[in-house]
N, CA, C and O atoms as a GROMACS GRO file, in nm:
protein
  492
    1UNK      N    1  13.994  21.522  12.372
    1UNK     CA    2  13.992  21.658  12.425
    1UNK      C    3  13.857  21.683  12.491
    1UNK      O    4  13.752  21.660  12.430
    2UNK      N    5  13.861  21.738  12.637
    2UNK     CA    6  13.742  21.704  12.723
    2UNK      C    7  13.743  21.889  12.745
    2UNK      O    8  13.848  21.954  12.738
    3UNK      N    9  13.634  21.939  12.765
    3UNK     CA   10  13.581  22.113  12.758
    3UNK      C   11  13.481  22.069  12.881
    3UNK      O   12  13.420  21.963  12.875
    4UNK      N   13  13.468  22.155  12.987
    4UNK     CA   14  13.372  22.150  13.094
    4UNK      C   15  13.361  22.310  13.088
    4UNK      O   16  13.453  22.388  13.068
    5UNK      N   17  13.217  22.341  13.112
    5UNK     CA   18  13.146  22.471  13.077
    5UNK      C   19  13.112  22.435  13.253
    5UNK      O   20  13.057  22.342  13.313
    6UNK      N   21  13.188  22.586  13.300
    6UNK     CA   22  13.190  22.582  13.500
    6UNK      C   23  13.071  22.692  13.536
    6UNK      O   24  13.041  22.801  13.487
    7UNK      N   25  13.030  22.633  13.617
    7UNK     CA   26  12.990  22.744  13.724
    7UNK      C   27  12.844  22.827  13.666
    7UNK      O   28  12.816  22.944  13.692
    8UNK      N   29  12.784  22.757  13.602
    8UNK     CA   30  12.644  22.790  13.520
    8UNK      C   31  12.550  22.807  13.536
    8UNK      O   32  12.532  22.691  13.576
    9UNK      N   33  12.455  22.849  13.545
    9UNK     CA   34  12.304  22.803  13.562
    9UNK      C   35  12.214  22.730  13.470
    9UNK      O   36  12.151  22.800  13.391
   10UNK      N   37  12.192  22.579  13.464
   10UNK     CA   38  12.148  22.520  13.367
   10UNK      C   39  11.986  22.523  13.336
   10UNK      O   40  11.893  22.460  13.385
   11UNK      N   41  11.990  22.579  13.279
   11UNK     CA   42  11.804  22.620  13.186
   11UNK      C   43  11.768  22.472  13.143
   11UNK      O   44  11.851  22.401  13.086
   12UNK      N   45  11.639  22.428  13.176
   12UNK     CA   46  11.581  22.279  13.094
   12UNK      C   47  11.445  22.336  13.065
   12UNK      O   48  11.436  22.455  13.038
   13UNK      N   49  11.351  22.266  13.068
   13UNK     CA   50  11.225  22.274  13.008
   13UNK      C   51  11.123  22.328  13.142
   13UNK      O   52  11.018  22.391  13.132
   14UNK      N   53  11.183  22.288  13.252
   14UNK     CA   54  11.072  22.316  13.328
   14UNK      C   55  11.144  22.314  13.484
   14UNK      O   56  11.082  22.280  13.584
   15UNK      N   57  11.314  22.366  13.486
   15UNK     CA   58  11.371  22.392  13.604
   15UNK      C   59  11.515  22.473  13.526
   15UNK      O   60  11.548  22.480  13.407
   16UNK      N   61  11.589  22.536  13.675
   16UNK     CA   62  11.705  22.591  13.674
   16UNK      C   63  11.799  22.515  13.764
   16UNK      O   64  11.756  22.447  13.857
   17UNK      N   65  11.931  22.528  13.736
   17UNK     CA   66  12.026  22.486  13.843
   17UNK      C   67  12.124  22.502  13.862
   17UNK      O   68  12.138  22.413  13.778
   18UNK      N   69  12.232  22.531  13.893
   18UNK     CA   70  12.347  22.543  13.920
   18UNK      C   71  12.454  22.373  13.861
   18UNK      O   72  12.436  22.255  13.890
   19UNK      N   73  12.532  22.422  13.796
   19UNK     CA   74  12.609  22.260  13.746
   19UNK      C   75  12.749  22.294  13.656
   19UNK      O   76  12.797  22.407  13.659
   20UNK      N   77  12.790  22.218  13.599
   20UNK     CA   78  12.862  22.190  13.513
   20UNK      C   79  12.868  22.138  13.430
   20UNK      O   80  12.827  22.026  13.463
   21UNK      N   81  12.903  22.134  13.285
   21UNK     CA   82  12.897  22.013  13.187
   21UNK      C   83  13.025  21.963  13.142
   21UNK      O   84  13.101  22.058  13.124
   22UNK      N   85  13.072  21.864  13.119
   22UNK     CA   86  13.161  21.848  13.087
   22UNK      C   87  13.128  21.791  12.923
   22UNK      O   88  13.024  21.728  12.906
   23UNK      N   89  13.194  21.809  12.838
   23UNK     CA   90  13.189  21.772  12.664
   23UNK      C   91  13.329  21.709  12.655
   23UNK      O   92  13.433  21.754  12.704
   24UNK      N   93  13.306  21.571  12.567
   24UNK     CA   94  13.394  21.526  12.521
   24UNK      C   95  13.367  21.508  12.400
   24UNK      O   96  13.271  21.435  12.377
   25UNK      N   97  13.429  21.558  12.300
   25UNK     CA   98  13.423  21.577  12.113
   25UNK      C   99  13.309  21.666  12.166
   25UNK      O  100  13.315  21.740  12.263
   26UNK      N  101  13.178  21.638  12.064
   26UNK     CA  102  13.070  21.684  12.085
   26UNK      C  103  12.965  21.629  12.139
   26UNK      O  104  12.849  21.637  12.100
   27UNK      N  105  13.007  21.574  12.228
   27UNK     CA  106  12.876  21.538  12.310
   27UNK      C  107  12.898  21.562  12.483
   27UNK      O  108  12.997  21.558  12.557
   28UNK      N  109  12.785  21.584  12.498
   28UNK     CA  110  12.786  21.639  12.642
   28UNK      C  111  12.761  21.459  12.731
   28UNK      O  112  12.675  21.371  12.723
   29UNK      N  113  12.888  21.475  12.810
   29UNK     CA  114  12.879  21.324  12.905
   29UNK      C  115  12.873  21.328  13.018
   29UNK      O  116  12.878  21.222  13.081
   30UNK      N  117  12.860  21.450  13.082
   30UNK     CA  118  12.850  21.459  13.254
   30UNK      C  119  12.815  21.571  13.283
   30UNK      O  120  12.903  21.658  13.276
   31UNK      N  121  12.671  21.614  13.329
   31UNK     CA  122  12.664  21.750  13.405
   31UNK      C  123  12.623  21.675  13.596
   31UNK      O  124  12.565  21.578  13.647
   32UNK      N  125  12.707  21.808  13.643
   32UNK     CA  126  12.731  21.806  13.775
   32UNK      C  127  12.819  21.885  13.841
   32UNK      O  128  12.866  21.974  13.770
   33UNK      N  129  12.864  21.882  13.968
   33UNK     CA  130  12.935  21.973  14.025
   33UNK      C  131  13.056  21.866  14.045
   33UNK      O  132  13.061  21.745  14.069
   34UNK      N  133  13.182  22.004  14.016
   34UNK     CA  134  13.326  21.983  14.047
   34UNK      C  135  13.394  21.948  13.870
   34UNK      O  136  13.512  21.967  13.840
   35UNK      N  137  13.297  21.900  13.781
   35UNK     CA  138  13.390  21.828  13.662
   35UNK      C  139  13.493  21.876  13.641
   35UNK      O  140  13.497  21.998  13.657
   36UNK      N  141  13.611  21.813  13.601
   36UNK     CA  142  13.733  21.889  13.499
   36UNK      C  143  13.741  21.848  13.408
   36UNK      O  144  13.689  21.738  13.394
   37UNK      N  145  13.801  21.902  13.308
   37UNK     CA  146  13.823  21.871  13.151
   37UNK      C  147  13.964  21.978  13.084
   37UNK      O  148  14.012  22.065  13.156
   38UNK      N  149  13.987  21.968  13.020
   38UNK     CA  150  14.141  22.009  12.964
   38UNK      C  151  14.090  22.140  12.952
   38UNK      O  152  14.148  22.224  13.021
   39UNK      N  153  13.951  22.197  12.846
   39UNK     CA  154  13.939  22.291  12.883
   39UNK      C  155  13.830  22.352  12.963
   39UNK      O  156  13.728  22.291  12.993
   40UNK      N  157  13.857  22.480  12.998
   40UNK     CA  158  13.779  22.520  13.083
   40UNK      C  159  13.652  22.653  13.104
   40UNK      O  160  13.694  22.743  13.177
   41UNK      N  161  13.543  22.670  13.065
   41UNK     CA  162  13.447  22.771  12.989
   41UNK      C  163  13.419  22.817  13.080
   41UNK      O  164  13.312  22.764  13.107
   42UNK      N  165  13.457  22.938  13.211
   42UNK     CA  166  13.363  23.007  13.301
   42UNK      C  167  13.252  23.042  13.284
   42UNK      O  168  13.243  23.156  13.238
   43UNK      N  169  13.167  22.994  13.300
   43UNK     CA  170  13.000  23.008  13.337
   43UNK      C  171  12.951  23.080  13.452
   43UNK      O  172  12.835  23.068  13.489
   44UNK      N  173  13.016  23.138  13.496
   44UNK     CA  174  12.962  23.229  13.668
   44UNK      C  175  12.904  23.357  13.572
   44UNK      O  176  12.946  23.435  13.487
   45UNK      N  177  12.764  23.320  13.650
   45UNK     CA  178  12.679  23.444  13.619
   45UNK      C  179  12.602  23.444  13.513
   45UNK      O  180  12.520  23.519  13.460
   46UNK      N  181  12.680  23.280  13.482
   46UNK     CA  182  12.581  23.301  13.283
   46UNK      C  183  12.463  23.195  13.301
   46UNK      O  184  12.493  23.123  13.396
   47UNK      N  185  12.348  23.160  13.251
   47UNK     CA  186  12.269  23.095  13.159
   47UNK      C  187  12.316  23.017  13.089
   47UNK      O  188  12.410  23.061  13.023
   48UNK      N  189  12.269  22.832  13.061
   48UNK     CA  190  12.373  22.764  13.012
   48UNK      C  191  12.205  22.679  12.983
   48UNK      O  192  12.120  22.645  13.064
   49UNK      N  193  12.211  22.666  12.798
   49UNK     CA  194  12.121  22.647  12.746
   49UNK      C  195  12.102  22.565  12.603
   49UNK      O  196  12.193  22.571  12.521
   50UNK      N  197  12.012  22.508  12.583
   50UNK     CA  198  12.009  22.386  12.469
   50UNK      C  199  12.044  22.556  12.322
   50UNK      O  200  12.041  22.679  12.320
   51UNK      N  201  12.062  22.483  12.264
   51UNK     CA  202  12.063  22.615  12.129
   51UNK      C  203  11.890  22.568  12.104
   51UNK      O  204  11.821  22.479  12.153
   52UNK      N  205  11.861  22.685  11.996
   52UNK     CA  206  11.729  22.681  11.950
   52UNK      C  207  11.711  22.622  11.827
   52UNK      O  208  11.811  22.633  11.756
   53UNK      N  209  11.601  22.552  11.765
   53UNK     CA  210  11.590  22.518  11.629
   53UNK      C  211  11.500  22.623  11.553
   53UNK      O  212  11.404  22.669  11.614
   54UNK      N  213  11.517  22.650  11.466
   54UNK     CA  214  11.439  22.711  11.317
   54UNK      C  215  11.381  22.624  11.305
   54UNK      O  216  11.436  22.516  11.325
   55UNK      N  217  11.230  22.629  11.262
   55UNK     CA  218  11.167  22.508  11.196
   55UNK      C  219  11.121  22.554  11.067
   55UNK      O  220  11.054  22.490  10.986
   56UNK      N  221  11.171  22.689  11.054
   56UNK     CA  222  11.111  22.743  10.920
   56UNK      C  223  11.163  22.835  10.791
   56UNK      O  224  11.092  22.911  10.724
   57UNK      N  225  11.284  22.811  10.776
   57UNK     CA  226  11.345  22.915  10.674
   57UNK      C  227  11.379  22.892  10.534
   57UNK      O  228  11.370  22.785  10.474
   58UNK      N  229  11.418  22.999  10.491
   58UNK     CA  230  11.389  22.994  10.324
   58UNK      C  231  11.531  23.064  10.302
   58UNK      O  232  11.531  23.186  10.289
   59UNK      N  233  11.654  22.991  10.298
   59UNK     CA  234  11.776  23.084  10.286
   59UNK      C  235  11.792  23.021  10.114
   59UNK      O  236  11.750  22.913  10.070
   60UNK      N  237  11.874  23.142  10.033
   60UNK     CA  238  11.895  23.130   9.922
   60UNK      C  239  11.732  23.096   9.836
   60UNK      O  240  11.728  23.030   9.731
   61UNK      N  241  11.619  23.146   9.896
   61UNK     CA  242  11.496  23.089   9.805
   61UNK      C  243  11.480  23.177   9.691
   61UNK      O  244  11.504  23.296   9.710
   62UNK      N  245  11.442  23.139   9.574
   62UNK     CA  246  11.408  23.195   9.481
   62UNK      C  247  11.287  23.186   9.455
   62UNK      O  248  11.214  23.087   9.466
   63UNK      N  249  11.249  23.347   9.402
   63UNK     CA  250  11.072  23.404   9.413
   63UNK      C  251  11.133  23.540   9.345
   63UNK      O  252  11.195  23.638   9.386
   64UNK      N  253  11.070  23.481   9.186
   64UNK     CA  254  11.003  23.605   9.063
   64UNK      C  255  11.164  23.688   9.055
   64UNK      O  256  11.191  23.799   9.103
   65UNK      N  257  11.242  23.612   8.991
   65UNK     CA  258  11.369  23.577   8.981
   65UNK      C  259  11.442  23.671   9.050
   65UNK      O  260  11.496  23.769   8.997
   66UNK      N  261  11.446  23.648   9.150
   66UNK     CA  262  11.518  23.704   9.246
   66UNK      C  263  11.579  23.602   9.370
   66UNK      O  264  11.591  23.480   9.358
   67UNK      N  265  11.604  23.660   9.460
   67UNK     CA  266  11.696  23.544   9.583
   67UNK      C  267  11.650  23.604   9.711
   67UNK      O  268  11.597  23.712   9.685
   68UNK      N  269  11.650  23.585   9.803
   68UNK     CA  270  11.641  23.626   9.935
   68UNK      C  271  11.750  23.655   9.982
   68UNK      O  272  11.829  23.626   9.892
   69UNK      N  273  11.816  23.700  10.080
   69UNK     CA  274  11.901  23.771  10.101
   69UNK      C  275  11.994  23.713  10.156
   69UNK      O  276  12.110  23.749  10.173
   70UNK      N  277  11.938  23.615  10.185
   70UNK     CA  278  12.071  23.558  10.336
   70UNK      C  279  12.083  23.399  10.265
   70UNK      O  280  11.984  23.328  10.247
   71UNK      N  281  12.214  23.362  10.232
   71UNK     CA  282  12.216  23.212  10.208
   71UNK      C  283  12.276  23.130  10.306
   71UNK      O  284  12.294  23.186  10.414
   72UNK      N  285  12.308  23.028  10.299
   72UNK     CA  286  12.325  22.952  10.436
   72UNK      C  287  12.420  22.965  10.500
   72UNK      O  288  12.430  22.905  10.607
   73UNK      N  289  12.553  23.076  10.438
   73UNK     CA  290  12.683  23.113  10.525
   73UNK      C  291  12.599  23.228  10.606
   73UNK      O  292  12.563  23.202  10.721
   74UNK      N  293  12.569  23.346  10.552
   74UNK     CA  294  12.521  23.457  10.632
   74UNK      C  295  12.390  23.438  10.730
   74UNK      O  296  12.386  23.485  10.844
   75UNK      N  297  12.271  23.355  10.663
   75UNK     CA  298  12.148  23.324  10.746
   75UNK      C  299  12.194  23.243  10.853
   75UNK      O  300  12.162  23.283  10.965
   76UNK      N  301  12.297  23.084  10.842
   76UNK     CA  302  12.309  23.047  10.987
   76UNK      C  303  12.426  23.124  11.086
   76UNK      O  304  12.432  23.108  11.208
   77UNK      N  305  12.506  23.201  11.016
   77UNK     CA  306  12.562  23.269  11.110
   77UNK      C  307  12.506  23.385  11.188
   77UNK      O  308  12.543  23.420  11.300
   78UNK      N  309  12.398  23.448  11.106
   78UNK     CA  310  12.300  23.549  11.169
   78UNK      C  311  12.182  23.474  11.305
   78UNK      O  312  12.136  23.539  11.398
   79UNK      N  313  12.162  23.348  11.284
   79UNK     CA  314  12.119  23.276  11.363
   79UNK      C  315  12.163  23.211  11.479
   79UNK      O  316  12.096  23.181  11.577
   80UNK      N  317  12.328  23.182  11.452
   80UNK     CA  318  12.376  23.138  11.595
   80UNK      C  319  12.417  23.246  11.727
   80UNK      O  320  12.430  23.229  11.848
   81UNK      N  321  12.429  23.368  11.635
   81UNK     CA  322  12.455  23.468  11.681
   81UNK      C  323  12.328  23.538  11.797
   81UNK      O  324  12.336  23.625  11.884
   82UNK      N  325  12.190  23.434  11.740
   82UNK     CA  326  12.045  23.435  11.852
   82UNK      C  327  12.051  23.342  11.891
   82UNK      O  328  11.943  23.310  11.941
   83UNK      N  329  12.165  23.229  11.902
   83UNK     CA  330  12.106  23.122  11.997
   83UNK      C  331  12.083  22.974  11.948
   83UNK      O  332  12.067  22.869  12.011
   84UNK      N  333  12.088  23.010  11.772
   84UNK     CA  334  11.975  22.924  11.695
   84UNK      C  335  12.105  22.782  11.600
   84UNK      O  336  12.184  22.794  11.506
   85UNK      N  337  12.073  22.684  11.669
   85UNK     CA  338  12.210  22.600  11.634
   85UNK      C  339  12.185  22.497  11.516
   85UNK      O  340  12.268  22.416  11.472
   86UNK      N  341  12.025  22.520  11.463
   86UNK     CA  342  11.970  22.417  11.350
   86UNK      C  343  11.869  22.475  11.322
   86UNK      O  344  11.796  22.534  11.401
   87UNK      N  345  11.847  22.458  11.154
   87UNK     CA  346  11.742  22.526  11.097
   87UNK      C  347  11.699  22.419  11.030
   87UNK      O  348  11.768  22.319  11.012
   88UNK      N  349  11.544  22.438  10.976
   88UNK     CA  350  11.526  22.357  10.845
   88UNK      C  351  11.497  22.436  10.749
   88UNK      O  352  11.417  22.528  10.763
   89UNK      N  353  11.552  22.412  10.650
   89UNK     CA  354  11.489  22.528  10.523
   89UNK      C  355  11.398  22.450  10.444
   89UNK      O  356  11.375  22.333  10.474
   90UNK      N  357  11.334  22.517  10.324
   90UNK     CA  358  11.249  22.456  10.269
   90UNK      C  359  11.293  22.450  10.148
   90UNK      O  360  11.324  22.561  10.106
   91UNK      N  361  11.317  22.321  10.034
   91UNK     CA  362  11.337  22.277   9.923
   91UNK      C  363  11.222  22.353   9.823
   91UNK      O  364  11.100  22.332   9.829
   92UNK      N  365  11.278  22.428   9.747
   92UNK     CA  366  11.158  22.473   9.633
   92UNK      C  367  11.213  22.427   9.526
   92UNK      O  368  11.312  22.488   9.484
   93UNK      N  369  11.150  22.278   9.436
   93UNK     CA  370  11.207  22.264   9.321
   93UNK      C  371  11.149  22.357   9.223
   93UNK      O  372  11.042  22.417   9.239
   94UNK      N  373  11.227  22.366   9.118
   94UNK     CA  374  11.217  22.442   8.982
   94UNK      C  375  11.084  22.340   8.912
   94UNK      O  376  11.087  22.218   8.923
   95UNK      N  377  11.006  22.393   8.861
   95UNK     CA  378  10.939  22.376   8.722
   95UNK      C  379  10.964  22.235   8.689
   95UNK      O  380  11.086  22.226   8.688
   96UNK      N  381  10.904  22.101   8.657
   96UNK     CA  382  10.996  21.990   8.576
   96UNK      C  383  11.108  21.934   8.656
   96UNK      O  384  11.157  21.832   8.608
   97UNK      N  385  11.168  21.984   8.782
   97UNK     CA  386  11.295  21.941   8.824
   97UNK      C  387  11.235  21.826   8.946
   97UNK      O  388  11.132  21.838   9.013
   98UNK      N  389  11.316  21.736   8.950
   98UNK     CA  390  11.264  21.591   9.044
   98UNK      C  391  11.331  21.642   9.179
   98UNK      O  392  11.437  21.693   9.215
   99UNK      N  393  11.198  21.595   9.242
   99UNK     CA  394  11.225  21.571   9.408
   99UNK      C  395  11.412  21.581   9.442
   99UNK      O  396  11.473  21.651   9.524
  100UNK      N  397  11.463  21.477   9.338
  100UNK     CA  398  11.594  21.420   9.424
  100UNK      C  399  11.700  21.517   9.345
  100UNK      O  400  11.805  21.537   9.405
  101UNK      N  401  11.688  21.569   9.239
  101UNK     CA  402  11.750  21.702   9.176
  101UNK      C  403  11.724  21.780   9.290
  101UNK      O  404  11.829  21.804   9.349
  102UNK      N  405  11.628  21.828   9.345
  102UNK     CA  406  11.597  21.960   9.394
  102UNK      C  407  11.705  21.901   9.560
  102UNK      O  408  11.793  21.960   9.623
  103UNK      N  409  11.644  21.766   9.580
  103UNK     CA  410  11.725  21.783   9.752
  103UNK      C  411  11.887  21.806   9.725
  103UNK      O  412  11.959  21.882   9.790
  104UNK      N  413  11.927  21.722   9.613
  104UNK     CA  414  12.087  21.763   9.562
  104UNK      C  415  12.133  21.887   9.559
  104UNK      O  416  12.228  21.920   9.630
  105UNK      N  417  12.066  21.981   9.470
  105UNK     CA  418  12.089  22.094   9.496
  105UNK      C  419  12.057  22.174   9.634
  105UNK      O  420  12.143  22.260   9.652
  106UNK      N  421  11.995  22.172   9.699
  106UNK     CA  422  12.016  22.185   9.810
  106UNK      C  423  12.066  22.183   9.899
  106UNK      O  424  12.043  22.277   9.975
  107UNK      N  425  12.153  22.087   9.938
  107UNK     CA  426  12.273  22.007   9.967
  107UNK      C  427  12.346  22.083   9.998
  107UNK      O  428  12.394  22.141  10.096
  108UNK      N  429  12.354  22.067   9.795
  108UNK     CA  430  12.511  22.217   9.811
  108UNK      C  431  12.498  22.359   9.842
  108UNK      O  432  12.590  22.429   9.885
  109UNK      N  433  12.396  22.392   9.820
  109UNK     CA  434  12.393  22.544   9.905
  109UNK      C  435  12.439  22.525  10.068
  109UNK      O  436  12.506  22.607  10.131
  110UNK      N  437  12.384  22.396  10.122
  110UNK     CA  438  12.399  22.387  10.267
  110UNK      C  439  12.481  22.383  10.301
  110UNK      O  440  12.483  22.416  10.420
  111UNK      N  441  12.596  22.350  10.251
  111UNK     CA  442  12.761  22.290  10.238
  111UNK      C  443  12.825  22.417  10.321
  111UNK      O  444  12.907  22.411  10.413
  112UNK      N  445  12.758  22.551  10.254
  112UNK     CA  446  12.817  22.675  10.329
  112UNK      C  447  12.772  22.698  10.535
  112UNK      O  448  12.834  22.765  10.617
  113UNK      N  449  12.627  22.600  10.560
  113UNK     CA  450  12.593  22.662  10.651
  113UNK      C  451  12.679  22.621  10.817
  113UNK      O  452  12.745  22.518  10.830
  114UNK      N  453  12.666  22.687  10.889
  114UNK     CA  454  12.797  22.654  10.987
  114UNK      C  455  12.711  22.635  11.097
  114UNK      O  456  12.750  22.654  11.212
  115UNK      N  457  12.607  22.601  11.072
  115UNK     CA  458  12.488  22.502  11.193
  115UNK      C  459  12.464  22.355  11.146
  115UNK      O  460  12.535  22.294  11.067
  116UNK      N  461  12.352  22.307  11.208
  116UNK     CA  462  12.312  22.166  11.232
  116UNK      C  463  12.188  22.241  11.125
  116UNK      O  464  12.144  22.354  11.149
  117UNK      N  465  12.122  22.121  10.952
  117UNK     CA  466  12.003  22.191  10.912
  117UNK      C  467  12.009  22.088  10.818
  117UNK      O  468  12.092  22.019  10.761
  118UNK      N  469  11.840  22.110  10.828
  118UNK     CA  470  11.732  21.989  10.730
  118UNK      C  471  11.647  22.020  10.650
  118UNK      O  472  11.627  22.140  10.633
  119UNK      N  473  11.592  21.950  10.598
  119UNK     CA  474  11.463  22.045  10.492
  119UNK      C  475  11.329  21.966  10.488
  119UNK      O  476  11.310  21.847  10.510
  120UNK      N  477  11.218  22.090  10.445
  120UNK     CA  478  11.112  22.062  10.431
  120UNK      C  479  11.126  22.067  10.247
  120UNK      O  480  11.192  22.149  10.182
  121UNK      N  481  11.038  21.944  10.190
  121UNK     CA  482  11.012  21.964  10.094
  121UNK      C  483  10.896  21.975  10.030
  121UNK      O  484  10.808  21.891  10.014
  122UNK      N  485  10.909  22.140   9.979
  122UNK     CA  486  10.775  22.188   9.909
  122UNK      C  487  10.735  22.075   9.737
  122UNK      O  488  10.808  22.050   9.641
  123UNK      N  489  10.631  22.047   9.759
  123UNK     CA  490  10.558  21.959   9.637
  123UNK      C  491  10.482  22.026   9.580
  123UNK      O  492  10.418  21.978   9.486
   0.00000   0.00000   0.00000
């Protein structure tokens, strides 16, 4: 199943342009003019852009027994909703708990998040 995003203006690092992309699964295999693909994303008039990364969040962190507010269903959906298609959060193990306990648990909180996300681990 092939998706071509039409008629765009493609944003890079250090130009604009007019193009097309065509995606097959998830990966992008052809930008240019004319592509087809089964489906079809009108882009006239829009901005057509890498998503953004988080390099810094703390979803589900615990601090002075409490939680932060947003865990990884609500924080990455509040994030793609800016653009933002991968985060890294930061691993806080417990007291006594090992490196590879703490990335495990982690894991599974992530299980909920509906982006691309990695972690920093606090020592």
């Amino acid at each position: 199943m092939s998706t071509v995003i039409k008629g765009g203006t493609i944003v890079t690092a250090d130009t604009t342009f007019p193009a097309d992309i065509l995606i097959e699964g998830e990966t992008i295999t052809a930008i240019g003019k004319d592509l087809t693909g089964d489906t079809v994303i009108d882009a006239a008039g829009c901005y057509v852009m890498p998503g953004g990364i988080d390099p810094h969040t703390h979803m589900e962190m615990p601090f002075m027994g409490t939680h932060s507010a947003d865990d990884f269903h609500s924080g990455t959906r509040a994030g793609v909703s800016g653009g933002t298609t991968m985060m890294v959060d930061f691993v806080l193990p417990d007291f006594n708990q090992s490196l590879i306990d703490a990335l495990q648990a982690w894991h599974q909180k992530a299980g909920k998040a509906v982006t691309d996300y990695s972690f920093h681990m606090a020592i």
